[in-house]
N, C-alpha and C positions, 0 to 999 in steps of 0.2 A: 251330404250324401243321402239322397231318400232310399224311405221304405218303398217295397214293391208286392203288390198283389199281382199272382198267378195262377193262370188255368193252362194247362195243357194236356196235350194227349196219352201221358203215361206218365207214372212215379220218375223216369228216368231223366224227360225232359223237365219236368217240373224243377227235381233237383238240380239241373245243371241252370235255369235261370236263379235257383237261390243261392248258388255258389256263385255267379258272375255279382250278381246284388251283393253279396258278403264282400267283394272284394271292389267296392264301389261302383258298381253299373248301376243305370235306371233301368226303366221300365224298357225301351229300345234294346239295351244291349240283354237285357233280360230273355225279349221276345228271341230276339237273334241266334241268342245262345239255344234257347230248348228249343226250335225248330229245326236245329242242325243234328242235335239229338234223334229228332224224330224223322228227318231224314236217314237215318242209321237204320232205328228199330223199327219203323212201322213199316215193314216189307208188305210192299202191292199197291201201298196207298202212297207213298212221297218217299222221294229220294234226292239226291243231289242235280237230277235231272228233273227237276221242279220248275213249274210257274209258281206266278203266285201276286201277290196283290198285300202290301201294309197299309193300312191306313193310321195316321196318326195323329192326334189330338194335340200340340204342343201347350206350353200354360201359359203363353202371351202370344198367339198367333190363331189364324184359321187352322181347319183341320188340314190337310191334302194326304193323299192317296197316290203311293209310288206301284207303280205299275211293271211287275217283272213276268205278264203274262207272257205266253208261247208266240214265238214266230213262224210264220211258214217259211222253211229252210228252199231249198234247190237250184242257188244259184251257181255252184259248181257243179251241180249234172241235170243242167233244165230237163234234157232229151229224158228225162226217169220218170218226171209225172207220169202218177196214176199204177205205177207198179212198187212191187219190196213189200207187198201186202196179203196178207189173207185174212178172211173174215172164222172168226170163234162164236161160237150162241153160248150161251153159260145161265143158269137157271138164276143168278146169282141176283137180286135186286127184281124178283119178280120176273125175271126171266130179258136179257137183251145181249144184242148181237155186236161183237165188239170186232173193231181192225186193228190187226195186229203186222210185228214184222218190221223190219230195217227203214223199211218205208212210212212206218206210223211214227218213227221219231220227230218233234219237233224241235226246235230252237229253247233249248232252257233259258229262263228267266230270273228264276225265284235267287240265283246266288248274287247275280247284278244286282237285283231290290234291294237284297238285304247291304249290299257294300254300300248303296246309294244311300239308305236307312242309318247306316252305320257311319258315314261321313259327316249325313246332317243332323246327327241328333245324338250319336253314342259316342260315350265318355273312357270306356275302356279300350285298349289296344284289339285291334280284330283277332288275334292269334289266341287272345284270351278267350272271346266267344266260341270259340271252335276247340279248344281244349276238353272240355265234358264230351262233345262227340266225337274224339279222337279217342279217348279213354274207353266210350262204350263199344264202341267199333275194335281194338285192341283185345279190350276184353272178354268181347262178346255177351251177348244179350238172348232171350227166348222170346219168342213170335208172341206180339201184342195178340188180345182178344179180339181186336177191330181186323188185326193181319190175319189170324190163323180163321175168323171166320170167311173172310173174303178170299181164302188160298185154298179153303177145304173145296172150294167150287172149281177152281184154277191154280191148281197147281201143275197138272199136268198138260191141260189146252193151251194154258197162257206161257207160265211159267217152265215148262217144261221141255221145249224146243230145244232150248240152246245150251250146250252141255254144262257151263262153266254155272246159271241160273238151275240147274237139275241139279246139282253136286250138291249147292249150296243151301236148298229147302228141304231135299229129301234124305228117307233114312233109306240103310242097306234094302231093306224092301218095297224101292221105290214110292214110299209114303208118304204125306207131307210131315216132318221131321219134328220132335214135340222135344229137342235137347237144343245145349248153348250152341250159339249161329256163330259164327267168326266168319266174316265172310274174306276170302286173300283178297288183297291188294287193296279193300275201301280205305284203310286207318293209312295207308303212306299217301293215299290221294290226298284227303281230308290234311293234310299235316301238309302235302304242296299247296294247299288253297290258303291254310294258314300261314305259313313261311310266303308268300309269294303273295295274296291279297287272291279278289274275287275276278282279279280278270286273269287267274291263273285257269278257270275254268271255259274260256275263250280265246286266249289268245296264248296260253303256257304250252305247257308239254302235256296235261292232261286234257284243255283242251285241243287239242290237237289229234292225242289218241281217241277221241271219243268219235271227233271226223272220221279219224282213217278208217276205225272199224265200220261205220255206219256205211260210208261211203264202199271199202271193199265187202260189204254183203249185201249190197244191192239197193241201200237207201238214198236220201238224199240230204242230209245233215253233212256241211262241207265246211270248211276253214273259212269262207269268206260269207258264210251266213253267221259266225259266230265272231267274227271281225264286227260284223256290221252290227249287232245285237245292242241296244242300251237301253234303260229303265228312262220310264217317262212316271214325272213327276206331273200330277195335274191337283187341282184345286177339289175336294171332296163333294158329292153332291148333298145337298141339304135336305134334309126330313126332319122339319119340325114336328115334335109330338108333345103337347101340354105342354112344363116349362122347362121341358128338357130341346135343345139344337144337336140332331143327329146329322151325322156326317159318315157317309158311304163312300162305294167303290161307282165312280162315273164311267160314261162310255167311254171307250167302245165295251167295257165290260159291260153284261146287260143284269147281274145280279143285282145290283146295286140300285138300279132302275126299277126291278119288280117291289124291293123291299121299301124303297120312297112312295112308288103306288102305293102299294098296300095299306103303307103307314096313314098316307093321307086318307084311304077311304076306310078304313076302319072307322072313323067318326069319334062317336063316344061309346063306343061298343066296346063290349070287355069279354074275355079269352071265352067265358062260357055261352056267348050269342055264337052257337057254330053257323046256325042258318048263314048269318052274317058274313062269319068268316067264310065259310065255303064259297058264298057269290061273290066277297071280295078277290081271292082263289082264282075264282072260274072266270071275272073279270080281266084281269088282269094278267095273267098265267096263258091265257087265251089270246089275248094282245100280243104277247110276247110270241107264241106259235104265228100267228098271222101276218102281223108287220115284222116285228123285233128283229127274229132268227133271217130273215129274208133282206131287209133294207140296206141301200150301199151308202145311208147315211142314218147313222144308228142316233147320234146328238140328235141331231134334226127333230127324229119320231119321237123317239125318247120325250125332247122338250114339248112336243106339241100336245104328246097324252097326259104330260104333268100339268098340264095348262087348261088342258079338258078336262081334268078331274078337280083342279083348284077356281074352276068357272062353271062347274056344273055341280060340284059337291058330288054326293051318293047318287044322284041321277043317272053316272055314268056305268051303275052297276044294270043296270035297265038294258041298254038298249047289247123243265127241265131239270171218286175217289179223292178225298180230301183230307188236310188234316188242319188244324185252327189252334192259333195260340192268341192266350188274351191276357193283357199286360196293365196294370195302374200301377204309377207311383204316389205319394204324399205329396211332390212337388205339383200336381196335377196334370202331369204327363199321360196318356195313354196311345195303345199301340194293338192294334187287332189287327192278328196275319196269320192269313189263309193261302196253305201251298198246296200242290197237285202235280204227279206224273199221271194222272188218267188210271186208265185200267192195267198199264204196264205195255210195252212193246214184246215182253217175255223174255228179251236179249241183255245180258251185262256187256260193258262195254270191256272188250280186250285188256287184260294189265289196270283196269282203275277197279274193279272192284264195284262199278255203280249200273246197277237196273235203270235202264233206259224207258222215257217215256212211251205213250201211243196217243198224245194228244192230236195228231193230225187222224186217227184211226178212233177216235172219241165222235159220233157220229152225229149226235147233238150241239158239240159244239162245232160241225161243219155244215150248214144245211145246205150250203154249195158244192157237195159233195166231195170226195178225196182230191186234196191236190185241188181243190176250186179258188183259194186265195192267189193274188199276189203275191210276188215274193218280197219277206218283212212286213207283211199284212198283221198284224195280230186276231189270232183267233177268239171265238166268242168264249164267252165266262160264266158261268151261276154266279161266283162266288162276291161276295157281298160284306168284306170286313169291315166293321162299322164303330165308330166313336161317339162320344155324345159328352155336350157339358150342360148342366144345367144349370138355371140363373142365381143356384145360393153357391157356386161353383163345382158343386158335385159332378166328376166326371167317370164316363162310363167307356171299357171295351167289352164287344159283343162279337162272335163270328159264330160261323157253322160251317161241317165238310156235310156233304151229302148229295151231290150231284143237282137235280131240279127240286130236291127238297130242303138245300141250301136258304132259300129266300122265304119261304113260309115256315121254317122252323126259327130263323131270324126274330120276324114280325109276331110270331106267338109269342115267343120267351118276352120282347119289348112289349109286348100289351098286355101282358101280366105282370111284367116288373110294373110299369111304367102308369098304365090307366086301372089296371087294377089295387097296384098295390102291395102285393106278395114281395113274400122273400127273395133273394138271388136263388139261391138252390130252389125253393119252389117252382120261382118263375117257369126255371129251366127244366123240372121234372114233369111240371104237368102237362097231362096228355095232351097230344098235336093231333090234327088231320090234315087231309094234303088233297088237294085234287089233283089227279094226277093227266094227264093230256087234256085238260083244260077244251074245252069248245068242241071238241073229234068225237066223231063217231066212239072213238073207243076211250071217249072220258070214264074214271073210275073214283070218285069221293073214300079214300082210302083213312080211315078211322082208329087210331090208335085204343089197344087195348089197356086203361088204367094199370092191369095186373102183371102186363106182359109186355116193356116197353122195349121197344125197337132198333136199333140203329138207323134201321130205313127213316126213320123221322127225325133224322139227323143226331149230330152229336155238339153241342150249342157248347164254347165254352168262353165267360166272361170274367171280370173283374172289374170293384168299383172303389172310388173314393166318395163315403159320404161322410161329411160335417165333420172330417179327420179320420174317419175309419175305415181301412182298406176292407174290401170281402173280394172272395173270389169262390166260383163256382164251375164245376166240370158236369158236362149230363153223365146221369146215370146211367145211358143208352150206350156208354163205352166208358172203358175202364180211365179216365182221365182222371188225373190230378193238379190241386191245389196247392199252394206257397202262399205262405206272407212272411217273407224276407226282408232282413234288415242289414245294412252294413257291418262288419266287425271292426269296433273303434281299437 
């Protein structure tokens, strides 16, 4: 039974992958357990109405990347596109405009990954992994640092609509609520997904009720978009860097695409040439505005700019709510998984206790505008969970939540692990910059303060095995924690 190095998003998840490890899990059923977790507590950023994206490292295999991102739902009320929506502006992340409403739920993903995740690779019973977020949820928990800054903006635009979502954040004087959360009905959900397995969230009684309410308030999330809903398993995309072999999130996600550019054109540059980094940035981040967001075959582009950048070198510099769990064990397993409800739809769903996504209402990842996918299309992604082994077998998980600063907070922490040389925790703390709208008019090269570090510049959290020794590391930029767990003989 191996050891397991952890990072996650709070002390709460962290503990619940060291308890799953205590009781013989790897690093999979590790990652499993404290994402379930943080579906609980981190209210605004992930919930059980997650996408989401694992990629895993196995210790005699290629990497590959299960894919439980969001679907476009509507095929029980085609006649609805384009309505069940309104838009909210919120200052929150430098100020952007978000859709919200019955109509911005999409097709959740993230619990299908995880069963798929959990079939090919975890060793513990599923009811076991979901045991810690049954307890936390029972228990009740107080609003993460990462939550209560992100609800101080929207508590009451986003979150505050729909009665049963207002009861459950606010105090008597309509405030965002700073005591234990218990939120009714999450913990008997959570205990059907576990008694019942992950397509109890599809095809069970929960999901079912999460249809009906979507459907009688005007959305389009219906019984036979969550029939048809299954995680795709594909082959990781490779980013070599020195003697390390990285392995990312492939299309149609396009995260995982910036962060392979990147890697490649970074050269032999190291974290302190910003000149560099910034045009690497402006390169490519720019690419991704022009072609990427736009193209109706995203492999395609994707492989042609990697190909342009591996035949032209640095020549090519010339001419876009998250939460991340990162998992290594001893046996050389690794596991980097990044989930996502967007900015919240603001509604829970009737009887389950679960905050509903807005990823059809996430505007960046629609550039076809609301409702512009087919139906069972998968929507666009940042997100970019990434593994890596290198040639004395040292293996690495690395991820980040942060919207479009998901992919350059990635590629920094790697090129300061990695070409520079620093610590894990260092890698991860030292300051980032970000271009942000890349090639537009209203590009802005946004420069992190040493003294005053951000969550906007993501929140990076990884774990490694080197030459037998596990480390793990959580950013500073949010209250995340670390584990190194071992089984109880």
């Amino acid at each position: 039974m191996p050891r397991v190095a952890i990072a996650a998003p709070n002390v709460a998840a962290a503990e619940a992958g060291e308890i799953v490890v205590e009781a013989g899990g790897n690093a999979v059923d590790a990652a499993i357990a404290a994402a379930f977790v943080t579906m609980v507590n981190e209210v605004g950023i992930v919930s059980p109405s997650s996408g989401g994206f694992l990629t895993v490292q196995p210790p005699d295999a290629d990497a590959v990347t299960v894919d439980g991102w969001m679907d476009m739902p509507g095929r029980d009320r085609p006649h609805r596109l384009g309505g069940g929506t309104w838009d909210v502006h919120t200052d929150y992340g430098g100020g952007v405009t978000v859709t919200i409403g019955p109509g911005s739920v999409a097709t959740h993903g993230a619990i299908a990954a995880c069963g798929e995740a959990h079939r090919r690779w975890g060793v513990l019973p599923w009811a076991e992994l979901l045991a810690p977020a049954i307890e936390v949820a029972r228990g009740g928990f107080r609003l993460s640092a990462a939550s209560r800054y992100y609800l101080q903006y929207v508590h009451d635009s986003i979150f505050g609509w729909d009665e049963a979502s207002r009861r459950a954040i606010h105090d008597e004087d309509g405030g965002l609520t700073d005591g234990h959360l218990v939120v009714p009905d999450l913990a008997e959900s959570l205990r059907r997904l576990a008694d019942h397995g992950p397509q109890e969230a599809y095809t069970g009684d929960l999901g079912r009720a999460i249809a009906a309410d979507v459907l009688d308030r005007g959305g389009l999330l219906g019984p036979d978009d969550l029939l048809a809903y299954a995680p795709v398993v594909r082959p990781a995309l490779s980013a070599p860097m020195e003697r390390w072999t990285l392995a990312t999130n492939p299309p149609p996600a396009v995260g995982g695409v910036c962060v392979a550019a990147m890697l490649r054109l970074m050269g032999d540059h190291g974290i302190a040439d910003r000149d560099h980094l910034v045009a690497v940035q402006r390169r490519v981040l720019g690419e991704r505005l022009r072609v990427f967001d736009h193209t109706d075959d995203l492999e395609r582009d994707a492989a042609a700019f990697l190909d342009l950048i591996d035949r032209e070198g640095l020549g090519v510099l010339e001419s876009g709510s998250t939460a991340q769990i990162s998992t290594v064990d001893d046996a050389g397993r690794a596991c980097a998984l990044t989930i996502s409800s967007g900015y919240g739809s603001g509604m829970i769903a009737r009887g389950t206790g679960i905050w509903l996504n807005n990823c059809l209402g996430e505007q960046e990842l629609n550039p076809r505008g609301l409702h512009g996918l087919p139906f069972g299309a998968r929507l666009l992604s940042n997100m970019a969970p990434t593994v890596g082994r290198r040639d004395d077998g040292a293996v690495l998980a690395i991820g980040s939540p942060g919207a479009d600063r998901i992919t350059t907070a990635i590629v920094q922490a790697l090129t300061a692990l990695v070409r520079d040389g620093l610590p894990l925790a260092e890698a991860i703390a030292h300051p980032r910059v970000h271009v942000h709208r890349a090639g537009t008019l209203h590009e802005q090269v946004k420069i992190e303060d040493p003294g005053e570090p951000t969550m906007y510049f993501g929140g990076v959290a990884a774990a490694m095995l080197v030459d037998g020794r596990l480390d793990a590391a959580a950013d500073p930029r949010r209250d995340g924690a670390t584990r190194i767990a071992a089984p109880r003989h």
